[in-house]
Residue, then its C-alpha position, 0 to 999 in steps of 0.5 A: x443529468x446522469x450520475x455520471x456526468x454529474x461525477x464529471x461535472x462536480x467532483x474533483x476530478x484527479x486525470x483527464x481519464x478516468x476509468x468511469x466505473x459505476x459501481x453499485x456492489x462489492x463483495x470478496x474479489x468482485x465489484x458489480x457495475x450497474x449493468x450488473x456486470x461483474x469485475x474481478x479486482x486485482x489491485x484492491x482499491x490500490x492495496x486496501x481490500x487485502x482480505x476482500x470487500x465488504x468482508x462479513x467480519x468487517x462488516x459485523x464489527x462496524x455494526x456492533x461499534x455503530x450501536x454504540x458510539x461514533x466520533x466522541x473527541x479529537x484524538x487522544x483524550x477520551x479512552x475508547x474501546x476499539x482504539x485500545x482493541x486494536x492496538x493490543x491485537x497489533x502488538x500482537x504482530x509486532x517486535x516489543x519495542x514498538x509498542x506505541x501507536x498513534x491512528x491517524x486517518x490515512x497513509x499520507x497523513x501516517x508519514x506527516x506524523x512521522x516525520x515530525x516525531x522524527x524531527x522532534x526527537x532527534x532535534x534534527x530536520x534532514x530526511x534521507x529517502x529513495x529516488x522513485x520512492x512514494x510516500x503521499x501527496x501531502x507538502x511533507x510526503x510529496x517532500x521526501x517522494x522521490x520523483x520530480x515530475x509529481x513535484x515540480x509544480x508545487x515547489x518550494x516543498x520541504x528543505x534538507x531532504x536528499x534522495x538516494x539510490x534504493x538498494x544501493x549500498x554506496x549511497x548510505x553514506x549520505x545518512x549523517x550525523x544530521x539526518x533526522x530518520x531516514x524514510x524508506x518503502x520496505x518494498x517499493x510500490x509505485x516504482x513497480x514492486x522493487x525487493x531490496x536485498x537483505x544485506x542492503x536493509x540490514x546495512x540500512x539499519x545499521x548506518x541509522x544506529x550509527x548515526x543516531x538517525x531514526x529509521x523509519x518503513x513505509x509499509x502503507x503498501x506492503x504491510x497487513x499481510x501483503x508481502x506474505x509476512x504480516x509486516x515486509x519488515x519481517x523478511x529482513x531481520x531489522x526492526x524499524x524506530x517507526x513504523x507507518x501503515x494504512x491502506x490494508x489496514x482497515x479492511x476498506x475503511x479509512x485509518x492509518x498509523x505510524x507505531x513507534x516505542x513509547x519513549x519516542x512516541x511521547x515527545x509528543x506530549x510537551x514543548x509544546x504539548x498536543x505536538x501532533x493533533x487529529x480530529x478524526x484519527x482512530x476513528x472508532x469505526x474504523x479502528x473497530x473494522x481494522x481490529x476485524x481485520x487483523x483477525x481475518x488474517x491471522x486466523x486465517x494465515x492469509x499472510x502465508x498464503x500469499x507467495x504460494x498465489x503469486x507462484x500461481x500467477x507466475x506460472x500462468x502468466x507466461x506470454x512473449x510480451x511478459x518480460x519479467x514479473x517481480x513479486x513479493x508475495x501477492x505484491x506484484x509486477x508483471x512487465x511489457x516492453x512498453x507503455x502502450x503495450x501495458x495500456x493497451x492490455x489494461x483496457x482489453x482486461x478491463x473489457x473482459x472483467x478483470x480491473x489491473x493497473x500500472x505503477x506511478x513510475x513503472x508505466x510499463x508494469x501491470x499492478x497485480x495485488x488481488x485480495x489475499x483471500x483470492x481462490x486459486x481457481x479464481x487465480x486460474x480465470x484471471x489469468x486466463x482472461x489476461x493471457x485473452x486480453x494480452x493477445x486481442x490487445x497485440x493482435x496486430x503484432x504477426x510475431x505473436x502467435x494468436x490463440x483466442x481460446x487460450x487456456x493456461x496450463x493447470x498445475 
């Protein structure tokens, strides 16, 4: 039986089609297939190889660490090396008051933990989170995400969770006096990269002072460089009460966290103690690769880069069925008038070598999130390859103009 229908047959399966990839290699902004044929990666696994595959930093740190130790205790009892590592290096892209940092496993598994440091310190148990807002999967994430037809099927999740509009300041009234934090994507990712006004965030973090409602940012997507700071946060002026990261994090192995000020964070140590627990969280091999990371990104400025990229990839990506691209730095959304139009262009690029996707609810938006550490040639080849794809996709339209040997304008 082959491999793949032993995936089909035996693993867990998460749709009806999946993209069956076989991928035997990764390296940079490239997966290799078993035929040996090359993709380009413009999503990144989803928003984790922001610095590429199987980078040669991450890949030295996780062999050094893996000659000394790997799991020891459950989190938080031993003192090891690389959890302390990373977290002074992070703090090194922080505001001093958040200073405290519990690694976890995942982003889902970041926003539980949150969510009950919000509870428990403020005493309250409401949650105020946006419409078409992703947080995770898990009963409390998939609580406070913000669209009912991932939801409905496994209700009853959590009480007292209101959704509002994001971006729409009139709604901020609806954070009260009971609100324990309100939980908000910096940028919003699965609604098709959605920026919100600076005025708005700075309203947010104000009606959250005011209330005694802790504020708490999303960044499982948007952070570790993406939005061309190293945290979104930073285009905005605010400073969140919590901070939750993962995905980019660990250079393609498994971590997460959510960072928050000491005197918060150490509500978790008593009435009752081990408030929140994890086996796995901070795991040494994982912190020791995010630690890689990190410095990837700050030697090399990738987070700097990255709007002038995506200034690239807007000025290329020009094709009468492209009616808008939105972006927030290499964060972007390239929109067509339909679904099937997207789907259609998605299937013909993944043909021709290059791997995009759509938005959870934004179904008619491209996902385009390459690795920060993309060439600006690189950028050029895609682009070319979709303009490519855009065309034999649509090809039965006649409005649309055919050049099978369209080649994008350098700049």
């Amino acid at each position: 039986m082959s491999t793949r229908q032993l995936f089909l047959n035996h693993l867990a399966q998460t749709t009806d089609f999946p993209l069956l990839l076989e991928i035997k290699e990764a390296e940079g902004i490239y997966l290799i297939d078993e035929q040996n044929r090359r993709y380009f990666d413009l999503i990144s696994g989803i928003g984790v190889s922001n610095i590429g595959h199987r980078h040669p930093a991450v890949i030295k740190a996780i062999k050094k660490q893996l000659r000394k130790y790997l799991h020891l205790m459950v989190y938080g009892e031993y003192v090891q090396a690389p959890q302390v590592e990373l977290a002074k290096r992070l703090m090194l892209t922080l505001p001093p008051s958040l200073d405290n940092f519990y690694f976890v496993n995942s982003g889902s598994e970041a926003i539980e933990g949150a969510m009950k440091l919000a509870k428990r310190y403020t005493g309250r148990t409401g949650f105020v989170s946006c419409l078409n807002a992703y947080h995770g999967s898990t009963q409390g994430s998939l609580s406070i995400s913000g669209s009912e037809k991932f939801k409905t099927a496994y209700r009853p999740l959590l009480p007292d969770v209101r959704h509002i509009r994001f971006n729409e300041p009139d709604d901020l009234a609806f954070i009260t006096e009971e609100t324990a934090a309100v939980v908000i994507e910096t940028v919003q990712g699965e609604a098709g990269v959605r920026v919100p006004d600076k005025s708005y965030m700075q309203a947010l973090r104000k009606r959250c002072t005011e209330t005694g409602a802790l504020l708490v940012l999303d960044e499982i997507q948007s952070g570790f460089g993406r939005t061309g700071k190293f945290w979104a946060f930073e285009h905005f002026d605010i400073v969140p009460d919590i901070l939750v990261s993962a995905k980019g994090m660990g250079g393609g192995m498994p971590i997460g966290a959510f960072i928050a000020p000491k005197h918060i964070m150490d509500v978790l140590k008593n009435n009752p103690i081990l408030g929140h627990i994890t086996t796995f969280g901070g795991h040494p091999v994982s912190c020791a690769a995010a630690y890689a990371t990190v410095g990837v990104i700050l030697r090399n400025k990738l987070h700097e880069k990255a709007q002038q990229k995506a200034e690239l990839f807007k000025k290329l990506l020009i094709h009468p069925r492209i009616k808008s691209i939105r972006n927030a730095g290499l964060m972007m959304a390239v929109e067509f008038e339909s679904f099937e139009v997207l789907k259609a262009v998605i299937d013909k690029a993944i043909s021709y070598g290059v791997i995009t996707d759509w938005f959870l609810y934004c179904d008619n938006a491209m996902r385009i999130a390459p690795p920060l550490t993309i060439s600006k040639d690189e950028i050029r080849e895609v682009c070319g390859i979709i303009l490519k794809a855009i065309n034999k996709a649509t090809s039965t339209n006649p409005d649309i103009l055919m050049r099978e040997d369209i080649e994008p304008m350098r700049p």
